[in-house]
PDB file as gemmi writes it, atoms N, CA and C in Angstrom:
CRYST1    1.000    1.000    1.000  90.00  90.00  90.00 P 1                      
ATOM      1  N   UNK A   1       6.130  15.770   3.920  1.00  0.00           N  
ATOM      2  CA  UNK A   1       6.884  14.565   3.692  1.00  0.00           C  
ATOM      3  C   UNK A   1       5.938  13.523   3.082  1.00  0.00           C  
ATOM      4  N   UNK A   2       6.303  13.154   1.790  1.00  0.00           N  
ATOM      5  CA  UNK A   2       5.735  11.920   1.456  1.00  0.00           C  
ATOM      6  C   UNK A   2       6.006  10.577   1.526  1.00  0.00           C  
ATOM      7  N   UNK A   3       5.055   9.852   1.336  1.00  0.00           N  
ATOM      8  CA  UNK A   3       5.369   8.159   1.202  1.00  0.00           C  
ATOM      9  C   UNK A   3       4.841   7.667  -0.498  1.00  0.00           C  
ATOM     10  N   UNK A   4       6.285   6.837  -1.247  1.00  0.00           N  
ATOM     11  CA  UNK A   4       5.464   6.799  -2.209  1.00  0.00           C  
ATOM     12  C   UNK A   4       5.068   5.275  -2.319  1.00  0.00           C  
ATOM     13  N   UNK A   5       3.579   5.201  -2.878  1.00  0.00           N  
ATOM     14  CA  UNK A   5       2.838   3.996  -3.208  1.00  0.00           C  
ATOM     15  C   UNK A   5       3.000   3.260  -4.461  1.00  0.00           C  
ATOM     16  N   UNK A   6       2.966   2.085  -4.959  1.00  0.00           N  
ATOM     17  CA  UNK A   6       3.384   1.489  -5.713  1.00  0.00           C  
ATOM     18  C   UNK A   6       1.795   0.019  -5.745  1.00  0.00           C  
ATOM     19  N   UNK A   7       1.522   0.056  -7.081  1.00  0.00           N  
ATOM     20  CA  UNK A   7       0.770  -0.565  -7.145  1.00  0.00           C  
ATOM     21  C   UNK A   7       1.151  -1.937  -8.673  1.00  0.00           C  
ATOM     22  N   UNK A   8       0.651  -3.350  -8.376  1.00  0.00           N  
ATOM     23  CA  UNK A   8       1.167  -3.762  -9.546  1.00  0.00           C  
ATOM     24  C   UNK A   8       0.224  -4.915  -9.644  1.00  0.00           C  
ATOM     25  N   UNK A   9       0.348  -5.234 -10.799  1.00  0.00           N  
ATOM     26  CA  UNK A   9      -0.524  -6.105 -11.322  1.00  0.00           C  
ATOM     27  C   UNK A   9      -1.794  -6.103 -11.696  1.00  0.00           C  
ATOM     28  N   UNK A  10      -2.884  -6.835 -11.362  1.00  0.00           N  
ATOM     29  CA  UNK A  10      -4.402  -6.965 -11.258  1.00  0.00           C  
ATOM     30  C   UNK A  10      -4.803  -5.500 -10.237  1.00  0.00           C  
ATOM     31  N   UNK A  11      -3.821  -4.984  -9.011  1.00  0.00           N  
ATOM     32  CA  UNK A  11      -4.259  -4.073  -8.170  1.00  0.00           C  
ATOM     33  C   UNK A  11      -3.846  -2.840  -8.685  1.00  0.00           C  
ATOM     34  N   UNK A  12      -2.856  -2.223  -9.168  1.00  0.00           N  
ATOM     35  CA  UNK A  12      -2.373  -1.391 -10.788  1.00  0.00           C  
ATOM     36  C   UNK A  12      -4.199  -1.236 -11.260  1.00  0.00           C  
ATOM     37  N   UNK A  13      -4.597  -1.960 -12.138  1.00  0.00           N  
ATOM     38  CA  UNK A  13      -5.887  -2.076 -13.047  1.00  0.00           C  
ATOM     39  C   UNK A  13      -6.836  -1.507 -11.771  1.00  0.00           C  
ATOM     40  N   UNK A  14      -7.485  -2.448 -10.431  1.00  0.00           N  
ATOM     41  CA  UNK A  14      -8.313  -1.950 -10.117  1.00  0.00           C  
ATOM     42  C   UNK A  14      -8.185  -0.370  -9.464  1.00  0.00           C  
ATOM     43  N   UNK A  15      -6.959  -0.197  -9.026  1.00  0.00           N  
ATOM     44  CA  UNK A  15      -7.082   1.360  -8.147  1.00  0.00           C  
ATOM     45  C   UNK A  15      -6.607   2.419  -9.525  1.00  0.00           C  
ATOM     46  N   UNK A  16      -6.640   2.351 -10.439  1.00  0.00           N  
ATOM     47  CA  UNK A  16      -6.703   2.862 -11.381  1.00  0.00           C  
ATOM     48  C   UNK A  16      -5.344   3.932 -11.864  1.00  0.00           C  
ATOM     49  N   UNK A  17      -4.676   3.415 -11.583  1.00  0.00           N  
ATOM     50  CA  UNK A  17      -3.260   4.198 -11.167  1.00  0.00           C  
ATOM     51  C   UNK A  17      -2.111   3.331 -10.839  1.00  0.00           C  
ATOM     52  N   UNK A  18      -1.042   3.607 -10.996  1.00  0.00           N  
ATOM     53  CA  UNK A  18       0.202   2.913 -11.043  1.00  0.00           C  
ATOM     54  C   UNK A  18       1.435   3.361  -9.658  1.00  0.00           C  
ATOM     55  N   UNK A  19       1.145   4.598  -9.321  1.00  0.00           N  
ATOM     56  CA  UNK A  19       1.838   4.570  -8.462  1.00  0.00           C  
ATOM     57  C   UNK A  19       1.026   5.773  -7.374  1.00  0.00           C  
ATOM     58  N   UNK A  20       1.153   6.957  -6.454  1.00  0.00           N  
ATOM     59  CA  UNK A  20       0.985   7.943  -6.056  1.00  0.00           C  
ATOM     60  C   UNK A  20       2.070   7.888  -4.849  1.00  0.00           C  
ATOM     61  N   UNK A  21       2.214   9.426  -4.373  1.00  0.00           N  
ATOM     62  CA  UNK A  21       2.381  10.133  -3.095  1.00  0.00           C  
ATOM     63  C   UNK A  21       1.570  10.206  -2.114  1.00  0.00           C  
ATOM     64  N   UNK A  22       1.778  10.041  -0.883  1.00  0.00           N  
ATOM     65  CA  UNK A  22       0.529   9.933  -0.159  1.00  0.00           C  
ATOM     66  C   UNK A  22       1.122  11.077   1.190  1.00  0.00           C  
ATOM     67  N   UNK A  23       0.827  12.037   1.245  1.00  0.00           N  
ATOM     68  CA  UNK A  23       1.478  12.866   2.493  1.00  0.00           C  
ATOM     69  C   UNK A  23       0.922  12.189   3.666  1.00  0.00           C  
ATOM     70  N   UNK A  24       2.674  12.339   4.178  1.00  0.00           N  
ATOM     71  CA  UNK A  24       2.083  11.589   5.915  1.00  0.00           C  
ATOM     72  C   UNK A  24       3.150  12.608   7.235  1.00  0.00           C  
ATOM     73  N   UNK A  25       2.151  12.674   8.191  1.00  0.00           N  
ATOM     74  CA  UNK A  25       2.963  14.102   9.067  1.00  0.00           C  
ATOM     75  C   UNK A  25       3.861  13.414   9.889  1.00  0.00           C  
ATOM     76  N   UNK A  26       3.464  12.266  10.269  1.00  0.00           N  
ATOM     77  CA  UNK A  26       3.907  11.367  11.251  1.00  0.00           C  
ATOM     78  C   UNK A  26       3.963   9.966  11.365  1.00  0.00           C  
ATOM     79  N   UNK A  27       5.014   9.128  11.754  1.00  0.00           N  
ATOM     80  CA  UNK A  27       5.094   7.488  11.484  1.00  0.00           C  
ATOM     81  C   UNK A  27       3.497   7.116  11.828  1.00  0.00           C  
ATOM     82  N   UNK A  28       3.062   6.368  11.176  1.00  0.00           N  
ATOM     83  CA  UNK A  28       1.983   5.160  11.742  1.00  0.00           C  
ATOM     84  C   UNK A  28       2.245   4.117  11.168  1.00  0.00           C  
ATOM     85  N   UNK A  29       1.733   2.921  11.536  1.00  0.00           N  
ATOM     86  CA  UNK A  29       1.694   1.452  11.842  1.00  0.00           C  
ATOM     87  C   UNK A  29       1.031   1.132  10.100  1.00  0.00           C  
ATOM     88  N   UNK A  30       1.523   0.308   9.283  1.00  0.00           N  
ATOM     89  CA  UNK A  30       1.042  -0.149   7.783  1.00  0.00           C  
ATOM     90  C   UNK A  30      -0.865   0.105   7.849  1.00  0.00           C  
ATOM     91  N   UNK A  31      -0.928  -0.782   8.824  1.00  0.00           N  
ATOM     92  CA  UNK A  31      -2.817  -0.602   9.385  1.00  0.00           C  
ATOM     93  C   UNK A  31      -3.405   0.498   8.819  1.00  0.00           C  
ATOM     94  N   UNK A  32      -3.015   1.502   9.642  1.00  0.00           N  
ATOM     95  CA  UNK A  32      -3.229   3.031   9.863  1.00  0.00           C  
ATOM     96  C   UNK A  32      -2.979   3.449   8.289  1.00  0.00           C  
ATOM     97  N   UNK A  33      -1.747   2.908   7.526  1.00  0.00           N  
ATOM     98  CA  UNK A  33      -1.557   4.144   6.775  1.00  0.00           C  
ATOM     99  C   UNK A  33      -2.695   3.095   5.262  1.00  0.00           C  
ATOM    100  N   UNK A  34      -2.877   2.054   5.813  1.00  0.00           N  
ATOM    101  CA  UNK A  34      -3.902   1.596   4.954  1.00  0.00           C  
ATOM    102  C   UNK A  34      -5.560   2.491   4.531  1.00  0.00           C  
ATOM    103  N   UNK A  35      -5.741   2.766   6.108  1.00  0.00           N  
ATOM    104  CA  UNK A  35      -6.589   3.235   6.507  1.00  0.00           C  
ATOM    105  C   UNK A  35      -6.698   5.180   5.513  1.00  0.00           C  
ATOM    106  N   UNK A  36      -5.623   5.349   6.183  1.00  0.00           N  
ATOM    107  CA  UNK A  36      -5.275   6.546   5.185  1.00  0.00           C  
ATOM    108  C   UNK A  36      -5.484   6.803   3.442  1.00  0.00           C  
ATOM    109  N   UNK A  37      -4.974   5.508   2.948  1.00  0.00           N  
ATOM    110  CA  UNK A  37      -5.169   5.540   1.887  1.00  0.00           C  
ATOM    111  C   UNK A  37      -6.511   4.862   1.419  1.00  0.00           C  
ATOM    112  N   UNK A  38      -7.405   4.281   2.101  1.00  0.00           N  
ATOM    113  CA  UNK A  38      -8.538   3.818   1.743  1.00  0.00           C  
ATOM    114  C   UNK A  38      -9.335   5.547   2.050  1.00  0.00           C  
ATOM    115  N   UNK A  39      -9.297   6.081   2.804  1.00  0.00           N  
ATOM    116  CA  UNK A  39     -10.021   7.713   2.914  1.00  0.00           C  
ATOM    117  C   UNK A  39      -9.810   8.655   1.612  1.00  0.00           C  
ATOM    118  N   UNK A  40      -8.203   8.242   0.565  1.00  0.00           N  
ATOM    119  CA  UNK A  40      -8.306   9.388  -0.375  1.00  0.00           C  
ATOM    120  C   UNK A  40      -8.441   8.634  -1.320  1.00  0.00           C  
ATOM    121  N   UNK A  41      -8.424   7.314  -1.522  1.00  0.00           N  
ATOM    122  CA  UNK A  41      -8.672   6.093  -2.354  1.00  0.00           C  
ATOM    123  C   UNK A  41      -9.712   5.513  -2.329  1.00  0.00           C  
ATOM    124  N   UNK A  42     -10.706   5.581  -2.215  1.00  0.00           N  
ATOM    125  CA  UNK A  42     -12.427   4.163  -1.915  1.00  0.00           C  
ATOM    126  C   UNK A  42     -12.307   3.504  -2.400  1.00  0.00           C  
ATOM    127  N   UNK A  43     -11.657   3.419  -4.061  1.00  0.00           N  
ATOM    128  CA  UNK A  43     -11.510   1.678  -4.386  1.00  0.00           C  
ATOM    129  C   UNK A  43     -10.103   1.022  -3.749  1.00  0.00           C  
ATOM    130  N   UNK A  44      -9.721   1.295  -2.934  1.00  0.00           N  
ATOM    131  CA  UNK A  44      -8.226   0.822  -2.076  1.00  0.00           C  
ATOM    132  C   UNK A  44      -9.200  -0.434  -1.382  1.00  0.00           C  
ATOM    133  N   UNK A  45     -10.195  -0.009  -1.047  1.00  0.00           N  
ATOM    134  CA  UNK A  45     -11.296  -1.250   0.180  1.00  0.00           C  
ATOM    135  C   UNK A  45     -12.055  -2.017  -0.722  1.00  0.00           C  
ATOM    136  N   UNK A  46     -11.895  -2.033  -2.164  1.00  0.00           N  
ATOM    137  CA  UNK A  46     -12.251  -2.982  -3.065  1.00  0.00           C  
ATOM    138  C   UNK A  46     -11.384  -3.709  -3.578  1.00  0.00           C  
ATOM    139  N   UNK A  47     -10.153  -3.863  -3.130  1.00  0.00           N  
ATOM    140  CA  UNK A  47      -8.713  -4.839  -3.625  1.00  0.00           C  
ATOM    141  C   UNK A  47      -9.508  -5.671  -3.569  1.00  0.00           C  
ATOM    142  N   UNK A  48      -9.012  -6.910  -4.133  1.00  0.00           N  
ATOM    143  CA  UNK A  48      -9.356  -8.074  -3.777  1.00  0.00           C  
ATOM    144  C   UNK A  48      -8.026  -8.601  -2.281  1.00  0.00           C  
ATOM    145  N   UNK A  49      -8.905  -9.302  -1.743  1.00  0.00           N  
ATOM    146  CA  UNK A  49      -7.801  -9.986  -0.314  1.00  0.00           C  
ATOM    147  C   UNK A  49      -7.557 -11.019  -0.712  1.00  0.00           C  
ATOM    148  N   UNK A  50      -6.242 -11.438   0.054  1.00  0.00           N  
ATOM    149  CA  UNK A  50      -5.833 -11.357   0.535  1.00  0.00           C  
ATOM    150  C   UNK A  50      -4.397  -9.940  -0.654  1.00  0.00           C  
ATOM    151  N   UNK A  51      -3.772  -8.921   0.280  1.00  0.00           N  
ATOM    152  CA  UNK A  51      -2.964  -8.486  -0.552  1.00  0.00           C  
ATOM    153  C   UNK A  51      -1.572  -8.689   0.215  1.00  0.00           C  
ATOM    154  N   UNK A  52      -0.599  -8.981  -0.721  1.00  0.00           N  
ATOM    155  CA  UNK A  52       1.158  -8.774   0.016  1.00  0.00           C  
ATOM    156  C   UNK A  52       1.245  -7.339   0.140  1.00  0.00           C  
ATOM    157  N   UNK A  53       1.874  -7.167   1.260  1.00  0.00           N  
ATOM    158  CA  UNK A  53       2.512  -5.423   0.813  1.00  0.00           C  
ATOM    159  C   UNK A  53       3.801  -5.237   1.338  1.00  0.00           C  
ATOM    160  N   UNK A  54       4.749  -4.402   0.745  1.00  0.00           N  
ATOM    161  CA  UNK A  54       5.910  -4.860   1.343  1.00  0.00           C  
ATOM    162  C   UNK A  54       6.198  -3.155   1.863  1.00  0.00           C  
ATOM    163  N   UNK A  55       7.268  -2.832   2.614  1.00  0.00           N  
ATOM    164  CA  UNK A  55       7.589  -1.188   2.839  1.00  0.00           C  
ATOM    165  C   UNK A  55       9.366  -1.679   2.612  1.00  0.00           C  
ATOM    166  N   UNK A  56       9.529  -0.839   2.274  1.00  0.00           N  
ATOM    167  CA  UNK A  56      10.959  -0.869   1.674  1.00  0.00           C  
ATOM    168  C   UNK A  56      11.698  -2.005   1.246  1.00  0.00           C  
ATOM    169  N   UNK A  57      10.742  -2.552   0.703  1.00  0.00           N  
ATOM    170  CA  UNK A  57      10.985  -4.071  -0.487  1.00  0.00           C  
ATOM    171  C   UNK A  57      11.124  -4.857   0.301  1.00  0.00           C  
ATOM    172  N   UNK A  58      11.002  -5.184   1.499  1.00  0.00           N  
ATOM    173  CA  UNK A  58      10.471  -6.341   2.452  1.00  0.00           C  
ATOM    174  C   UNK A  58       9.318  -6.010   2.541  1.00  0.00           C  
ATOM    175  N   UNK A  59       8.393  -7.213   3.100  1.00  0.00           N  
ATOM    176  CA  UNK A  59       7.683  -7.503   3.199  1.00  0.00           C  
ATOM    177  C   UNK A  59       7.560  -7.615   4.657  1.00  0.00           C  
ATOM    178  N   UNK A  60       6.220  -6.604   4.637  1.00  0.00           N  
ATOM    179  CA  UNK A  60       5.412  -6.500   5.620  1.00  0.00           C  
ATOM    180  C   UNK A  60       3.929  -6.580   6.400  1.00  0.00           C  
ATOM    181  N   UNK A  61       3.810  -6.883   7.952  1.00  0.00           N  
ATOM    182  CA  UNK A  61       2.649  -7.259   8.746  1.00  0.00           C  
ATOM    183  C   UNK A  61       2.047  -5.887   8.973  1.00  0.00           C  
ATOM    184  N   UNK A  62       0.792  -5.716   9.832  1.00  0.00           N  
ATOM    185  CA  UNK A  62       0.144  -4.278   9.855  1.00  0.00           C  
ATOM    186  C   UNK A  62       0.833  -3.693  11.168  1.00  0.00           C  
ATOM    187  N   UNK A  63       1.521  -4.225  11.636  1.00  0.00           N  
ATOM    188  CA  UNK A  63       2.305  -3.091  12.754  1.00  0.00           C  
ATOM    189  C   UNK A  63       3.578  -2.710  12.299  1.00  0.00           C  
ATOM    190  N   UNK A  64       4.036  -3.095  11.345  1.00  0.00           N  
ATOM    191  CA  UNK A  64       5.284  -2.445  10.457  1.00  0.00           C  
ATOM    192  C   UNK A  64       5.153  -1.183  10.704  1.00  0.00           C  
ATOM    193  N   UNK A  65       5.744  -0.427  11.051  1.00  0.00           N  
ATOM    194  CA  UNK A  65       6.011   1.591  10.777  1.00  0.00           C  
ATOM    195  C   UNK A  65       6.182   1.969   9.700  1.00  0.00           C  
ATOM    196  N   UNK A  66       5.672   2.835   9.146  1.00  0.00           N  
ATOM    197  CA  UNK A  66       5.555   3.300   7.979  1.00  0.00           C  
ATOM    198  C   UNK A  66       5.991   4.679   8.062  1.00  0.00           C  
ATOM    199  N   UNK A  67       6.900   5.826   7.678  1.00  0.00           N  
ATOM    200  CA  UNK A  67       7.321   7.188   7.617  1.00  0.00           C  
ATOM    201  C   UNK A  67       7.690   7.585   6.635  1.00  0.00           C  
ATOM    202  N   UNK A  68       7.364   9.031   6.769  1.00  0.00           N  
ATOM    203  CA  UNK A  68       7.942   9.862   5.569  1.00  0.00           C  
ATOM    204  C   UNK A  68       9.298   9.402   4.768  1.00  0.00           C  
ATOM    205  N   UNK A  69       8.966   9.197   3.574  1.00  0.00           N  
ATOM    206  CA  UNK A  69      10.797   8.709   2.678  1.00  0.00           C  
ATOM    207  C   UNK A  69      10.105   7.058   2.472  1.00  0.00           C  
ATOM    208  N   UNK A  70       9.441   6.664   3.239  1.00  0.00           N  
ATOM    209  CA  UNK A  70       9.072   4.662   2.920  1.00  0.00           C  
ATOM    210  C   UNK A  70       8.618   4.919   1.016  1.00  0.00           C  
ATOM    211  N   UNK A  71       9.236   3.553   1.246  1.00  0.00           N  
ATOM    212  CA  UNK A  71       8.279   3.273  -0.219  1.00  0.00           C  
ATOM    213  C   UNK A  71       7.319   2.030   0.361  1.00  0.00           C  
ATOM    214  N   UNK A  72       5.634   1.658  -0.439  1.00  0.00           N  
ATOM    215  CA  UNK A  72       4.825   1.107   0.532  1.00  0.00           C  
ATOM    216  C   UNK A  72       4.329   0.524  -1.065  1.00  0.00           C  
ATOM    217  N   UNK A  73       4.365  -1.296  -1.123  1.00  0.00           N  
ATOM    218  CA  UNK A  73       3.820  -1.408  -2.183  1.00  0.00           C  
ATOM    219  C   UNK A  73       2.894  -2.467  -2.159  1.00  0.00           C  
ATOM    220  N   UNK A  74       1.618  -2.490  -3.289  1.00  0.00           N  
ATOM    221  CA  UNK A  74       0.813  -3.790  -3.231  1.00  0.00           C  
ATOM    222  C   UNK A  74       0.688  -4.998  -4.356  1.00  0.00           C  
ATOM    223  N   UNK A  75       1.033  -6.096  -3.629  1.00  0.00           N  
ATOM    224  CA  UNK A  75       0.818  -6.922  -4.830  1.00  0.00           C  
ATOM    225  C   UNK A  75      -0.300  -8.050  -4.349  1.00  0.00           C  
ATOM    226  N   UNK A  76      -0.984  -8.440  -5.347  1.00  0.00           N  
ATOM    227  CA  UNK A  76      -1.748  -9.596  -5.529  1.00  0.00           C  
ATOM    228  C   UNK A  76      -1.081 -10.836  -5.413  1.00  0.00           C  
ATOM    229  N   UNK A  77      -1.901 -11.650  -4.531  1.00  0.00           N  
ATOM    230  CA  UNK A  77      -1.235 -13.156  -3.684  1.00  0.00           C  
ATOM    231  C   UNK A  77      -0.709 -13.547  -5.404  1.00  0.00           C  
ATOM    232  N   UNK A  78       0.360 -14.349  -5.227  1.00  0.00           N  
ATOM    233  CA  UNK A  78       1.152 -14.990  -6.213  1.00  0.00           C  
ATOM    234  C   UNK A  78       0.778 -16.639  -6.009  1.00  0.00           C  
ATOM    235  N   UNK A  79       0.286 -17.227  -6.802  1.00  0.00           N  
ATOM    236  CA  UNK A  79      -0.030 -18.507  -6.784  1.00  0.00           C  
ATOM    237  C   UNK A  79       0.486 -19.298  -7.780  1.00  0.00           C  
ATOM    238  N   UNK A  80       0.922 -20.647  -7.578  1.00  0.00           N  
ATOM    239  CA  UNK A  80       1.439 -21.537  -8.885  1.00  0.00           C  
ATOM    240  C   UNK A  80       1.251 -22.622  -8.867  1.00  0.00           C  
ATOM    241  N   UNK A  81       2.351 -23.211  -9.275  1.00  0.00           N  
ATOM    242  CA  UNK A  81       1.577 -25.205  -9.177  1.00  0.00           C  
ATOM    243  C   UNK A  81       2.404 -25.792 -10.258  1.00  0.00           C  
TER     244      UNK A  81                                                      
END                                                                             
């Protein structure tokens, strides 16, 4: 079962890729599946911070649940003026 990842903007450019699959056996917490993807990703822990991430187009904190079928995406803080 996969989860698919979604990357956009400035974070698109640095993780070098636009979207992936990330196999996951069992729910974990956004945290965790961060964690996951920083292990098959190393530049995932070079984002720049602060990042939004949302799981099924809300927007989500690191104890959000994350499972097989989520979509899990990152965007760069949005700033204006």
């Amino acid at each position: 079962m996969t989860v698919k990842v979604l990357f956009f903007a400035k974070l698109r450019e640095k993780m070098g890729i636009k979207e992936v699959d990330i196999e996951l056996n069992q729910s974990v917490t956004l945290a965790q599946f961060e964690a996951l993807l920083t292990a098959q990703y190393p530049q995932f822990a070079d984002l720049p911070q602060p990042v939004l991430v949302s799981v099924n187009q809300e927007f989500a904190a690191n104890e959000q649940m994350v499972s097989a079928g989520d979509e899990v995406a990152f965007f760069p803080p949005v700033t204006g003026g």
